[in-house]
N, C-alpha and C positions, 0 to 999 in steps of 0.2 A: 504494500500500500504506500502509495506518494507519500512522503513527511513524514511517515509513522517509524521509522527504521526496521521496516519487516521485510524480505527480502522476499518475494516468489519464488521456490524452490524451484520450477522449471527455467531460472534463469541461470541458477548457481551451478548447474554442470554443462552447459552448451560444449563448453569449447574436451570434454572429456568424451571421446568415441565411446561408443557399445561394444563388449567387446566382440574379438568375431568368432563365427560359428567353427564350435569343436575343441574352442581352446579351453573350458572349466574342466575339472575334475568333479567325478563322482564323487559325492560326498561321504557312502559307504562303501566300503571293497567286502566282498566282489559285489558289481554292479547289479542286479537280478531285477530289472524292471517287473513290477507286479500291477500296475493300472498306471495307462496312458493318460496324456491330459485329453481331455474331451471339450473342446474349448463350448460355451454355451451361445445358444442363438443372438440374445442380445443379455445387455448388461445385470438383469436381474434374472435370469432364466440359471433353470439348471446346468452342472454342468462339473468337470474335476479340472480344477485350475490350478493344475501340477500335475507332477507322479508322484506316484508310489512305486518306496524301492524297498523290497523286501532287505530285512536285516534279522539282528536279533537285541533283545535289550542288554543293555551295558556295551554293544559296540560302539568305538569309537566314531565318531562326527565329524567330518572334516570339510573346512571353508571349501566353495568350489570355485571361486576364484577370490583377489585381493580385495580388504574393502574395509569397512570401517559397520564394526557392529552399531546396530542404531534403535536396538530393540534385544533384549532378553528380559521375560517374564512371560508371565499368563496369560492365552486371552482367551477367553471364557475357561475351559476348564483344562488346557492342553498350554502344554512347556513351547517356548516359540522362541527361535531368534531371528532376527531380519537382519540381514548385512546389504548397508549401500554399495555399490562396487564404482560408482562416479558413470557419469554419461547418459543419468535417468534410471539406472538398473540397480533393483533390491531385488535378493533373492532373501524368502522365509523358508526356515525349515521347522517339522512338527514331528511326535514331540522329543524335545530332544534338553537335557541336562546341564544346561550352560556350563563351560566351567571358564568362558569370558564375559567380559561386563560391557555396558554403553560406553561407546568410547574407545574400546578398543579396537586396534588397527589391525587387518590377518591377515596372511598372505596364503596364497592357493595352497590348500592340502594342507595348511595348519591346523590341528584337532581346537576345534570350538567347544566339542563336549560329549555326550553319549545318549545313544537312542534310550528312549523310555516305553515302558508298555502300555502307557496312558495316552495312546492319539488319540485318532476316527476309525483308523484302520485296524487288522487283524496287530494284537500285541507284536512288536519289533518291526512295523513299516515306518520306513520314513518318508512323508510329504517333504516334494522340495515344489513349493512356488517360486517363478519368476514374473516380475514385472517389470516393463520399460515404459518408462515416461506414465506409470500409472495402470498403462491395461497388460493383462497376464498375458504370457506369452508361451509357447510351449518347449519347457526346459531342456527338451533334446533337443535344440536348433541350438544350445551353447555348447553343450557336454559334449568331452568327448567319445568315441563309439567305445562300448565296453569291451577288454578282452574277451576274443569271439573261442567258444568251446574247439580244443581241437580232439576230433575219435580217432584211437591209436587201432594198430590192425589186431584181428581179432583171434585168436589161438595161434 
């Protein structure tokens, strides 16, 4: 707002790119996609705005890319952190054990904390939302592809 000293958050990352597609890191190893995002018709419609990556509780959590935490705590009844990564892009993930605070700074693959059995989903999924400039977006268009199964020959 003019004169007020409040800055429009859509002003303060312009000049920082998005990063580009395939560079984050999965946030749990090994990667096991278990629900796609489904993105929803319009903005209040149904719809899964993330994935779900199967894990298990007390695995480790790791940033998928660099960024500056801007959220750990509750929101309704499920453990959340959000990390800004500059360029309009916050990724959240659910539910997951902080063991970093607001404020702090992470670099890709850095452990942020540990899955909890207390999401939406089946105990030990992890939700990873992403949003750019606000609207979710579908978090495989950053991540990179997961190590692909190799089958060894058989007898």
């Amino acid at each position: 707002m003019p004169g007020m000293g409040v800055t429009d958050p859509a002003d303060t990352d312009t000049a920082v790119p998005a990063p580009p597609a395939g560079s984050w890191t999965w946030p749990v190893s090994p990667a096991a996609l278990v629900r796609p995002y489904e993105p929803p018709a319009h903005a209040y419609a149904p719809g899964h705005r993330g994935v779900d990556i199967g894990s298990t509780p007390g695995a480790p959590v790791r940033a998928p890319g660099a960024g500056m935490v801007v959220f750990a705590g509750r929101v309704v009844d499920r453990p959340v952190i959000s990390i800004d990564h500059g360029g309009g892009v916050v990724s959240s993930m659910e539910p997951i054990d902080p063991t970093v605070e607001v404020g702090d700074v992470v670099d890709a693959g850095s452990r942020i904390g540990s899955v909890t059995p207390d999401g939406h989903g089946a105990p030990g999924r992890l939700h990873l939302g992403i949003r750019m400039h606000g609207a979710y977006v579908d978090p495989l268009s950053l991540l990179s592809s997961p190590a692909r199964a190799v089958l060894l020959p058989c007898c």
